[in-house]
C-alpha positions as CSV (number, residue, x, y, z in Angstrom):
1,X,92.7,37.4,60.7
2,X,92.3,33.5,60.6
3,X,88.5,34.0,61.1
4,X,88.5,35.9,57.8
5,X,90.6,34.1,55.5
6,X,88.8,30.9,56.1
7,X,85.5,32.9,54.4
8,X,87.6,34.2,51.9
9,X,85.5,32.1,48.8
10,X,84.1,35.7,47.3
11,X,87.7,37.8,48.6
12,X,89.0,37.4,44.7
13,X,92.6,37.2,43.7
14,X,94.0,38.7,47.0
15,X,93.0,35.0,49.0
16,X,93.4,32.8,45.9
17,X,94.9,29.6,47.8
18,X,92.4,29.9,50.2
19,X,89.6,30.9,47.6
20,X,90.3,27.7,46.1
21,X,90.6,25.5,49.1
22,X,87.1,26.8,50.7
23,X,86.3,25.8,46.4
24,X,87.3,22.2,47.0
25,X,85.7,21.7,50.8
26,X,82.2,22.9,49.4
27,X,82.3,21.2,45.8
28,X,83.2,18.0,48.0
29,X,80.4,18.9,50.1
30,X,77.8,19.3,47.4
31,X,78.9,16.0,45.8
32,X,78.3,14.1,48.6
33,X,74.7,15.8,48.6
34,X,73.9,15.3,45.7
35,X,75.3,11.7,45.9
36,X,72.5,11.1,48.3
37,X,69.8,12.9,46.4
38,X,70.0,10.6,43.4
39,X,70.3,7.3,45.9
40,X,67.1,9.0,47.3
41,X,65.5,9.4,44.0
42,X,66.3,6.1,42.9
43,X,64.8,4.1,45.6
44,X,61.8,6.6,45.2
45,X,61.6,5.9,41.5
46,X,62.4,2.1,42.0
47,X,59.1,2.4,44.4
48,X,57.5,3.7,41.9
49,X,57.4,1.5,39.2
50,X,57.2,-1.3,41.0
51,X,53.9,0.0,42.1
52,X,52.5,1.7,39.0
53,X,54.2,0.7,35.9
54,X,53.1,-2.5,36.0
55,X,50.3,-3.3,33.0
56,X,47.5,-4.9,34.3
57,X,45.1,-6.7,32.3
58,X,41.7,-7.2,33.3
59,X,39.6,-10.4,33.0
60,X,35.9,-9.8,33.7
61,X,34.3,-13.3,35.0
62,X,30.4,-14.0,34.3
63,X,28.1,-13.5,37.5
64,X,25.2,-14.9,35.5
65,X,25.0,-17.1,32.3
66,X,24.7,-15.1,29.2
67,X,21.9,-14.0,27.0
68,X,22.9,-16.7,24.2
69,X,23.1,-19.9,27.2
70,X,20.3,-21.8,27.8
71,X,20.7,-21.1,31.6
72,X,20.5,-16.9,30.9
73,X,20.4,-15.4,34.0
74,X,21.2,-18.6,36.5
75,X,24.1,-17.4,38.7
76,X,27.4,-18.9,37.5
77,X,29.1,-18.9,41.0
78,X,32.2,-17.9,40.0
79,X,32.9,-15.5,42.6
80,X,32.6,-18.7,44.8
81,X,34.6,-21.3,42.9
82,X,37.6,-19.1,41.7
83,X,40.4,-20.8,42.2
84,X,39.2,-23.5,43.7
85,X,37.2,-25.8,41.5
86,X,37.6,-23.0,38.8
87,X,41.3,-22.7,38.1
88,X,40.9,-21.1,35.1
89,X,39.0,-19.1,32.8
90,X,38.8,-19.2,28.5
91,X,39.7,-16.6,26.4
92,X,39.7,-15.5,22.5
93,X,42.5,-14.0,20.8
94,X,45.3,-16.0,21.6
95,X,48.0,-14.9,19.9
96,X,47.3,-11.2,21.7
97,X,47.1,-13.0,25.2
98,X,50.4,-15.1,24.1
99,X,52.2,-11.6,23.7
100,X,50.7,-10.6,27.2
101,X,51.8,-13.7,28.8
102,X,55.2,-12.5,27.6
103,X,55.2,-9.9,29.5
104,X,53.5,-11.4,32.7
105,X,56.1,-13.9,32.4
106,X,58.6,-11.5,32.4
107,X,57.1,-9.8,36.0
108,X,56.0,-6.5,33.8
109,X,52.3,-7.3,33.8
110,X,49.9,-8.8,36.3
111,X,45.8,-9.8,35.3
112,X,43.1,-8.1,37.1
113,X,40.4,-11.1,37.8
114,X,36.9,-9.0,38.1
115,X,33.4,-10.3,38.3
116,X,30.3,-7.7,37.8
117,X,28.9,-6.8,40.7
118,X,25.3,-6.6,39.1
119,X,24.5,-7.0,35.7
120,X,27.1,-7.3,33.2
121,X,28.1,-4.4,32.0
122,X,25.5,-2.3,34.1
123,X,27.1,-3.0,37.4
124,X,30.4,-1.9,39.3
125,X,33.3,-4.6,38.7
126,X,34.6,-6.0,42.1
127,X,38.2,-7.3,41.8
128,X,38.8,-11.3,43.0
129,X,42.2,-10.9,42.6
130,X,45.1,-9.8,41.3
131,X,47.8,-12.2,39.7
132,X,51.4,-12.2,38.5
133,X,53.9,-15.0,37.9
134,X,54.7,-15.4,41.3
135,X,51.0,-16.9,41.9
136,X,52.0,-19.1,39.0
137,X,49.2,-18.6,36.3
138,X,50.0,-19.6,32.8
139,X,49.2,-19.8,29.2
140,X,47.9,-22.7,27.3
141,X,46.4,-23.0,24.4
142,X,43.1,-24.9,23.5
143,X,41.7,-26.3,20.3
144,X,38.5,-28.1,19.5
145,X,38.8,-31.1,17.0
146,X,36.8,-31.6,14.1
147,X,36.3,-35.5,13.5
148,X,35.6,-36.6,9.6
149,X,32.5,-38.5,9.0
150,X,32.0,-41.3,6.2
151,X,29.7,-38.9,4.4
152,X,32.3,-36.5,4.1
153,X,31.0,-34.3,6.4
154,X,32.9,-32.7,9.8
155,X,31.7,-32.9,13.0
156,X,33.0,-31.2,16.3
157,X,34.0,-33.6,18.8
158,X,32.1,-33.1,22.1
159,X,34.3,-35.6,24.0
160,X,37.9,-34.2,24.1
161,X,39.8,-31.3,23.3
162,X,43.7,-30.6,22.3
163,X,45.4,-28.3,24.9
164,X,49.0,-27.9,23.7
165,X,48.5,-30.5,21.0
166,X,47.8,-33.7,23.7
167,X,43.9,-35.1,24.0
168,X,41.9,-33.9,27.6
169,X,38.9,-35.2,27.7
170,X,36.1,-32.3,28.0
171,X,34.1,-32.9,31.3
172,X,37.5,-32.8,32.9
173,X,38.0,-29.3,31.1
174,X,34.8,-28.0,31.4
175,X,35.1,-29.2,35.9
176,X,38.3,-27.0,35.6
177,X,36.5,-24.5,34.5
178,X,33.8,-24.1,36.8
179,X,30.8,-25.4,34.4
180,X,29.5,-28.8,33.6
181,X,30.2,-30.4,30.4
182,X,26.9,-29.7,28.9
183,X,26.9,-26.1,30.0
184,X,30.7,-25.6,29.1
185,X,30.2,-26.6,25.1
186,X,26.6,-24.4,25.1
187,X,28.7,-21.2,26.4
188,X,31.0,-22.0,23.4
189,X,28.7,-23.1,20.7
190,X,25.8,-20.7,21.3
191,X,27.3,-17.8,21.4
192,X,27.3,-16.3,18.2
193,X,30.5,-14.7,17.8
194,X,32.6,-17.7,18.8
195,X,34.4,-20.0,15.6
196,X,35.7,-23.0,16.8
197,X,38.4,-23.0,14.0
198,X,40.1,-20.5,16.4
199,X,42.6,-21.0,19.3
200,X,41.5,-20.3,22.6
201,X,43.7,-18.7,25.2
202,X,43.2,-21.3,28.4
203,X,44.5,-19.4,31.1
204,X,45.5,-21.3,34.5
205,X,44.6,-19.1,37.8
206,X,46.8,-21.1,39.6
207,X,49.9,-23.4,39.5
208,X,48.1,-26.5,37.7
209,X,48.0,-27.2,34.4
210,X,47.4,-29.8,31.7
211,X,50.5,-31.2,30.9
212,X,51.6,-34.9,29.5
C-alpha cells in the first residue's frame, strides 16, 4: 500500500496530498537540472565567444617592393624583421583604424598580421601573428609636414614627421618600420594613390611607441 501511494502523481483526486508532494520532489528535481543545464550552456557559450566572436582585422605585409617602388620586386624581408626591427606597419584611413583600435582596446577585436606567400595578391596569405591588447599594439597617428618656401611655394619635409603632434625625425621612423629612409618616403610618394595631406594610421606591433 505504501509502495503505491508514493507513485500516486497520475492517481488524481483520490491521492491529492501525495499527488502534490511527488509534484514538489520532481519540480525540485527538475530545477536543480535545469539549474545545471544553463551553468553548462553558459560556460559553453562564454567558450564560445571568446573564441569566435572576436573581429579580426587583417593587415597584409609586402613580401616584395611594389610595382610603383624603385626596388619593384626586391624582397622586403618583412617576414624576417616583424617585430623586431619592424615594430610597426603604416596604414591609410585613420579615422576607420581609430574606431577599430576602439574596439581592440576594448579586448573585442584582435589584427591578423599576414604576408603573401608568393605574389601579392596571387599567392596564399601566411599569418605572422595574431595580436590583441594584451601584446600591447597601439594606435598613433602620423602626419607629414609641409614647410613654406620664400617663393611661396610648399615643400614636404623629408627630414621629420609629426606622430601625435611632436617632431620624429624620419630615418628613425622609416628604421622602425623596416625600410631605409630613402626607401620609406619612395613607398609613400610614388605610389599614386597616396596624398600626403592625409593622416596615417601608425600602428605599433609591439609595446613601443613614440611618445614625448
Amino acid at each position: 500500500m505504501m509502495r503505491k501511494e508514493t507513485y500516486a502523481w497520475s492517481s488524481g483526486n483520490r491521492r491529492k496530498w501525495n499527488s502534490e508532494a511527488a509534484g514538489r520532489f520532481t519540480f525540485v528535481v527538475n530545477q536543480e537540472r535545469m539549474q545545471v543545464g544553463l551553468l553548462t550552456m553558459s560556460c559553453i557559450r562564454s567558450i564560445f565567444n571568446t573564441h569566435t566572436t572576436m573581429q579580426t582585422y587583417e593587415i597584409m605585409l609586402s613580401k616584395k617592393f611594389l610595382s610603383w617602388h624603385p626596388r619593384k620586386g626586391q624582397p622586403t624581408n618583412f617576414a624576417e624583421t616583424f617585430r623586431k626591427e619592424k615594430t610597426h606597419t603604416m596604414r591609410g584611413e585613420y579615422d576607420a583604424w581609430n574606431a577599430r583600435f576602439e574596439q581592440i582596446y576594448a579586448g573585442e577585436a584582435c589584427i591578423s598580421v599576414k604576408i603573401w606567400e608568393g605574389e601579392s595578391f596571387r599567392s596564399k596569405k601566411i599569418e605572422l601573428a595574431r595580436l590583441t591588447r594584451e601584446d600591447g599594439i597601439s594606435l598613433q597617428r602620423l602626419s607629414f609636414i609641409k614647410n613654406a618656401t620664400p617663393g611661396g611655394f610648399s615643400c614636404w619635409n623629408c627630414t621629420e614627421v609629426l606622430i601625435d603632434g611632436h617632431r620624429w625625425p624620419t630615418d628613425l621612423v622609416a628604421h622602425n618600420d623596416g625600410l631605409s629612409k630613402d626607401d620609406w618616403l619612395d613607398w609613400f610618394f610614388r605610389d599614386p594613390n597616396f596624398d600626403p595631406n592625409d593622416d596615417v594610421a601608425l600602428i605599433n606591433f609591439t609595446c613601443k611607441r613614440y611618445n614625448k
